[in-house]
N, C-alpha and C positions, 0 to 999 in steps of 0.2 A: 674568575674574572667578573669584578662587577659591571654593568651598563647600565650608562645612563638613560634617560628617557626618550633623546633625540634620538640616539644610536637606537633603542629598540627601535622606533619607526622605523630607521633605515632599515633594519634586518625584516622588521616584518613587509616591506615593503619590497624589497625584494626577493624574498618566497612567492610574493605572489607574482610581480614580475618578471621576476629573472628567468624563471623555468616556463620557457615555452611551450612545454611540453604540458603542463600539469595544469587542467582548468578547477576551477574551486569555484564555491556556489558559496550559499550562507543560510540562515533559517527561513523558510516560506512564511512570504509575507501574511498569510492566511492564519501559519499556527501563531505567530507574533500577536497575530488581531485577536486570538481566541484566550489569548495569558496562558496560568494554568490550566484551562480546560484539555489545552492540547496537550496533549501528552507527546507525541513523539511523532517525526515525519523524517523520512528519507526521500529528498527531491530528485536522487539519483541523476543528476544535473553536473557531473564528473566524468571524466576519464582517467581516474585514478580509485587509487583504494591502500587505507593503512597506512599513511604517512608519503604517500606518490608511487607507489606501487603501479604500473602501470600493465603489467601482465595481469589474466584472467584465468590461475588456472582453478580445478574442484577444490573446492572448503570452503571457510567463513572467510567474511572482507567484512571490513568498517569502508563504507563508501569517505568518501574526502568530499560531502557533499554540504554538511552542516556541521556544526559546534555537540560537543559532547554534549551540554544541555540540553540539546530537543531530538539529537537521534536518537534509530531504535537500533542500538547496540546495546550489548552489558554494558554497565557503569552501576556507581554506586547509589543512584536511585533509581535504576531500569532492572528490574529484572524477567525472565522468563523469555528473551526474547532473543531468538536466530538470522544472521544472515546468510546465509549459506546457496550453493549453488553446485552441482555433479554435472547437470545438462550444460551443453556450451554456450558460452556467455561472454562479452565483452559490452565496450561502448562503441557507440557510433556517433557523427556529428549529427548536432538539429540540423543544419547545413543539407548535409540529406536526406531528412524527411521533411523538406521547406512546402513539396506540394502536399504535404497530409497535416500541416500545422495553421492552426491560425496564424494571419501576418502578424500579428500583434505579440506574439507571443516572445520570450527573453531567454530561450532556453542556448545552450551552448551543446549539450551532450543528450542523449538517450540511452537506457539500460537497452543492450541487445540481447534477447535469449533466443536460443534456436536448439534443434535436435530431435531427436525420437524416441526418448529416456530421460530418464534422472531427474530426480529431487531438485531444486530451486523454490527459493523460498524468502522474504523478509517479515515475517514473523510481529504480531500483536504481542506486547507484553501481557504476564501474567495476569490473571482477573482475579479480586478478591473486593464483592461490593455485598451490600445489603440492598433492598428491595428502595426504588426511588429516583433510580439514573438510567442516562441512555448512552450506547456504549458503542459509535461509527470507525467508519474507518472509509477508506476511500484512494481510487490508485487512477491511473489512466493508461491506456495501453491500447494499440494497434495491429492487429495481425498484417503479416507479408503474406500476399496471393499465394506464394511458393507453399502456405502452410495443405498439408495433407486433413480435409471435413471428413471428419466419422460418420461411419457407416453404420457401426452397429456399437453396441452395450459396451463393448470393450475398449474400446477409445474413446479417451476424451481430454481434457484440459483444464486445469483449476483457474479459475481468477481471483477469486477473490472468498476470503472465508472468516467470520466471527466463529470463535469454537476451543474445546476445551475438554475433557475428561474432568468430571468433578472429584475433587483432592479425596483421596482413603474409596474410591469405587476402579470398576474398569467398567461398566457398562454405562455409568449417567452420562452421556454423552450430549453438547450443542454445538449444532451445525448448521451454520448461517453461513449460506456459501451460493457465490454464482461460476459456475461453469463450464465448458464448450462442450454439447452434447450431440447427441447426433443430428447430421442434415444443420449441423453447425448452429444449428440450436441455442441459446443463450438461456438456460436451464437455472433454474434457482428450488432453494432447497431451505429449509427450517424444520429440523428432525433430529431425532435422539431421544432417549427414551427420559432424559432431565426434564423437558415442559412437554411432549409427548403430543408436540401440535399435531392435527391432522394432517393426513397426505393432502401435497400441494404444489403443483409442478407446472404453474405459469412461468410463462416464459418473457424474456425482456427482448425476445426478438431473433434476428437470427444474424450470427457473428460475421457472414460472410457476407453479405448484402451491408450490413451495416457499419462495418467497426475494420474494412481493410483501405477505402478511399480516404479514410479520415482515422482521429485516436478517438475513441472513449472513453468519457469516466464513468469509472464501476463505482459505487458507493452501495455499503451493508448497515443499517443502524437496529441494535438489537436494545429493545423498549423493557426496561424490566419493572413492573409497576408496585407504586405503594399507595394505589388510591383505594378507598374503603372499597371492600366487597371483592376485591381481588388481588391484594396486598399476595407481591411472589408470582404474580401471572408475567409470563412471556410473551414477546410479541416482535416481530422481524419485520422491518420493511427493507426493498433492493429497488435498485433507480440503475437505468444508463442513462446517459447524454454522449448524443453524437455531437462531436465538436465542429468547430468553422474547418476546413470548409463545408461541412454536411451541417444538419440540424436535425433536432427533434429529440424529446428526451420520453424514456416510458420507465414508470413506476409500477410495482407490487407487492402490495400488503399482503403477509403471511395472515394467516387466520391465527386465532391467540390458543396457546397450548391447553392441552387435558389438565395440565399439572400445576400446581401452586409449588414456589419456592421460598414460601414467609422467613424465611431464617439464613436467607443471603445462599451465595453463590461461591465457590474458591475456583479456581482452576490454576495448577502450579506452572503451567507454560511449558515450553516442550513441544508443542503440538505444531500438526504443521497449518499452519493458518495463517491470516494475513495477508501481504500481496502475493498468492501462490501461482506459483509455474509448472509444479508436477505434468507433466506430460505422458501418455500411455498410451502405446499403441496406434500412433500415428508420428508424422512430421508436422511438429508446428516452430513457427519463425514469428515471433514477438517481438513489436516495440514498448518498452515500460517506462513511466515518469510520474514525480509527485505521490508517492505514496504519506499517507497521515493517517493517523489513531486519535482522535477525540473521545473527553468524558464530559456529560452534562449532568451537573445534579442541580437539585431534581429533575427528574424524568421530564424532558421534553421530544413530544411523539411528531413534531411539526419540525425538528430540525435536522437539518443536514449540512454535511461538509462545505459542502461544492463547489467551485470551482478555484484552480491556483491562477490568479492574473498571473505569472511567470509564465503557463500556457496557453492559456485561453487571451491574456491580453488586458490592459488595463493597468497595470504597476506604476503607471504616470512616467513612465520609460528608464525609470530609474532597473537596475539589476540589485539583487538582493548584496550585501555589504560581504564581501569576500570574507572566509575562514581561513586562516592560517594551515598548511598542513600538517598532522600531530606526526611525533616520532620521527623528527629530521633532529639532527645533533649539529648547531652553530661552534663553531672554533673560530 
């Protein structure tokens, strides 16, 4: 059957209409302002997944949140990259988390994780650069009071992680990562025996004081330089910001590595990194939103993601331009 032009409107107009059920997001207006730089962002700004899918159960989902162009799913210019989820997990409305959001903000949905186990994960694509770029990423996320604070070394929680096993090794390891540690601790990390930075274990604060009245943004940016004299040197900086209604944002520069890596970098993807959920050994209950992967080349040591007007506020009240859902069959 062929359709004309007007007819697709009408069909694609009513995909997004018709099913009341099914909310649909579009690209954050951030990675749109960034072009190519951005590489890939899941606003997880949905109640759906895989073409309106609206059950949650364990394995991969394609969220219904943005356009095959900018998410991080496989596709034919993405690779390396997982969305995957074993702990339970569904959406919730912003609706209610309206007292932990700024008013400004344009959201519809939140990722909900919760449990006491399991892998969850939205995964950084593969890394394969030479020395001269800076490589972020960046997510926002909430703990529920209900969540169970560690006590000891054995418990804890991922948020957020740059990282990688470098390609033909199993030891060169980078691991740019902030995490829930104990006494709820907000633990940051820059280690692996690939740039071989010093031990370094400032903290961005503490999770339970900060990041349960209000969401967080987590931001990781991993600095890999090509200036003379240290052409292959490493360098990690992590930042939170406590959103409206809270304030106050705190930064930490990793110290730059033992190691020189003049001759570039691979990491084939896999790993579990990214906006990470892993949970161990305790109960923790997560709200998650806005996840993005940026590249800048050259190396810029002064940039950051930061924030999605869709949450934080500011989008001129317009909502990001609806995606069609993939994998529906019109007759």
């Amino acid at each position: 059957m062929r359709i004309s032009f007007p007819t697709t409107l009408v069909i694609v107009a009513c995909l997004l209409l018709c099913f009341s059920g099914l909310a649909l997001a579009g690209t954050e207006a951030r990675c749109t302002g960034l072009g190519s730089a951005c590489i890939c962002g899941e606003p997880l700004n949905t109640n759906s997944h895989d073409g309106g899918n609206t059950s949650w159960p364990t394995g991969t989902m394609n969220f219904d949140d943005s356009p095959p162009s900018t998410d991080c799913y496989p596709s034919d210019h993405l690779s390396g990259v997982e969305n995957y989820c074993s702990s339970g997990h569904n959406t919730v409305t912003a609706a209610s988390q309206s007292a932990f959001l700024p008013s400004g903000h344009s959201l519809s949905y939140v990722f909900h994780q919760f449990g006491t186990g399991g892998i969850c994960h939205i995964t950084h694509p593969a890394i394969s650069e030479m020395p001269g770029m800076t490589y972020c990423i960046r997510a926002y996320r909430r703990y529920d009071a209900a969540t169970t604070w560690p006590t000891d070394s054995s418990m804890q929680q991922k948020v957020a992680t740059i990282g990688g096993t470098l390609i033909g090794t199993t030891d060169q390891i980078l691991n740019a990562q902030i995490s829930l540690d104990v006494n709820a601790d907000i633990h940051t990390r820059f280690d692996g025996y690939l740039f071989d930075a010093p031990i370094d274990f400032q903290s961005l604060g503490n999770m339970q004081n900060d990041c349960v009245n209000n969401f967080c943004r987590f931001e990781i940016c991993f600095d890999y330089s090509a200036q003379p004299g240290e052409v292959g040197a490493g360098r990690v900086r992590l930042r939170k910001t406590r959103v409206a209604p809270a304030s106050g944002q705190t930064t930490v520069s990793k110290p730059i590595g033992n190691v020189l890596r003049p001759n570039g970098i691979t990491f084939p993807g896999g790993d579990p990194n990214g906006l990470a959920l892993y949970v161990q050994n305790i109960y923790a209950e997560t709200y998650n939103t806005h996840f993005m992967v940026v590249k800048q080349r050259p190396e810029n040591r002064t940039f950051w993601i930061g924030p999605a007007c869709e949450v934080e506020g500011g989008c001129g009240g317009a909502n990001p331009l609806p995606v069609a859902p993939t994998g529906l069959n019109v007759n």
